[in-house]
C-alpha positions as CSV (number, residue, x, y, z in Angstrom):
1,X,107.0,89.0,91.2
2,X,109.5,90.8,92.9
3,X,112.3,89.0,95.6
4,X,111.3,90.2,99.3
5,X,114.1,90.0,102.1
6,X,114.3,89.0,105.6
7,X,116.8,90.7,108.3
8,X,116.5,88.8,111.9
9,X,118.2,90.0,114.8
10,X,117.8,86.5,117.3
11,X,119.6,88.6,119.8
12,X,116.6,91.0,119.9
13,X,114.0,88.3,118.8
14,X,113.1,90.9,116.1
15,X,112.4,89.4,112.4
16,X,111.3,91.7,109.3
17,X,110.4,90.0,106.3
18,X,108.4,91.3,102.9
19,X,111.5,94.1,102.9
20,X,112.7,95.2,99.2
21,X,116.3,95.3,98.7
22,X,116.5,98.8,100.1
23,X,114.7,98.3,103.1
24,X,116.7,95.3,103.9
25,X,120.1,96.8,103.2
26,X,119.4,100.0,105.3
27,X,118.4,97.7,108.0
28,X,122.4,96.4,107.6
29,X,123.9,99.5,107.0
30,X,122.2,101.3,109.6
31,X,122.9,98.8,111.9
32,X,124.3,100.3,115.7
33,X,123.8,103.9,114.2
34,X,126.2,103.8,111.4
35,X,125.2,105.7,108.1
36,X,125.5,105.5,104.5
37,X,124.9,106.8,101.2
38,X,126.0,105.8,97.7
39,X,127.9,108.3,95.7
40,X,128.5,109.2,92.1
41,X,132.2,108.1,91.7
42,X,132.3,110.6,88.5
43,X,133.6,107.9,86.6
44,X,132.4,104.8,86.5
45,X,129.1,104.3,88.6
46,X,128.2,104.9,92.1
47,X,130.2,103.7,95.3
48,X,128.6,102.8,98.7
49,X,130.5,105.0,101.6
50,X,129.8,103.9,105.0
51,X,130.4,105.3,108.6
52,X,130.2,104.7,112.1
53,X,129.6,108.4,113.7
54,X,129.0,107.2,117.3
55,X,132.4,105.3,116.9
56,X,134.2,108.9,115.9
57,X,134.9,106.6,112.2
58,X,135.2,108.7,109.2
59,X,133.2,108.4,105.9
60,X,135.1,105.6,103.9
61,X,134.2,103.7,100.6
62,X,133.0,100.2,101.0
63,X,134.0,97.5,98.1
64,X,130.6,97.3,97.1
65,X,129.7,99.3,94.1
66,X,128.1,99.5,91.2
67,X,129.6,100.1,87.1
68,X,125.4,101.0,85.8
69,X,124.8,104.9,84.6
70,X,121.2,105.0,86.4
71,X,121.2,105.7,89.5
72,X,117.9,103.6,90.4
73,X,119.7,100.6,88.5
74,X,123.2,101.1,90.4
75,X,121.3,101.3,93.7
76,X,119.2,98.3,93.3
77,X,122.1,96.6,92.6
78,X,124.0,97.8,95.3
79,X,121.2,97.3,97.5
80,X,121.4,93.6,96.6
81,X,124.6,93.2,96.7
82,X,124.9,94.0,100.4
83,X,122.6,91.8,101.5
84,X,124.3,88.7,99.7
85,X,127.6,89.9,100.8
86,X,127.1,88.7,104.4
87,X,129.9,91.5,105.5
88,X,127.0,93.1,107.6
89,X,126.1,90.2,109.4
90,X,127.0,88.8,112.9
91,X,126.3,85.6,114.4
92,X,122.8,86.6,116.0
93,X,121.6,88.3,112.2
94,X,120.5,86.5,109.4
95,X,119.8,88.4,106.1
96,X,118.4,87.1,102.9
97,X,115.1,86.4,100.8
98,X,112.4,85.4,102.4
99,X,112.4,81.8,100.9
100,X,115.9,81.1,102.3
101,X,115.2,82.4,105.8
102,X,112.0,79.6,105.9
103,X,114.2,77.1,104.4
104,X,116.8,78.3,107.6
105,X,113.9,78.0,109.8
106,X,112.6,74.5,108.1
107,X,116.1,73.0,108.1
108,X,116.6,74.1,112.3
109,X,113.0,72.2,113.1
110,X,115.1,69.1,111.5
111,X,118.1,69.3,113.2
């Protein structure tokens, strides 16, 4: 069974669950009309670059990255590796797996 994410924007009252890892990091990295891509560093795997065009930012290289030869392998990882970083987040966004964004929901009811 594969690991679905959640992204929830309680600002916007908008929730997506089921996402795969991709889905749910493009959500992130798209976020406020940025873009990104993950490029071949030539050397040792594949870099995600990251920009804010409507912001006038340049393409730069994030810290996340990946050492695997496959691409498919070096995204997934990537991919995953975004959403656990929490760098992408705000306040108002929560992004994770589906089980901990019920267990955020359970552990609100209690409070």
């Amino acid at each position: 069974m594969n690991t679905t994410f959640t992204i929830a924007d309680f600002r916007n009252e908008d929730v997506l669950s089921g996402l795969s890892a991709r889905e749910a990091a493009a959500e992130l990295l798209g976020h406020d009309g940025a873009e990104w891509e993950i490029r071949d560093n030539g050397e040792t795997g594949f870099d995600l670059w990251h920009r804010k065009p409507n912001a006038g930012k340049p393409w730069t290289p994030t810290v996340i990255y990946s050492i695997e030869d496959d691409r498919e392998a070096a995204e997934n990882e990537i991919f995953e590796k975004v959403i656990a970083s929490g760098y992408w987040d705000r306040d108002d966004m929560f992004s994770g797996t589906d089980d901990q964004y019920r267990q955020m929901l359970a552990d609100r009811e209690n409070e």
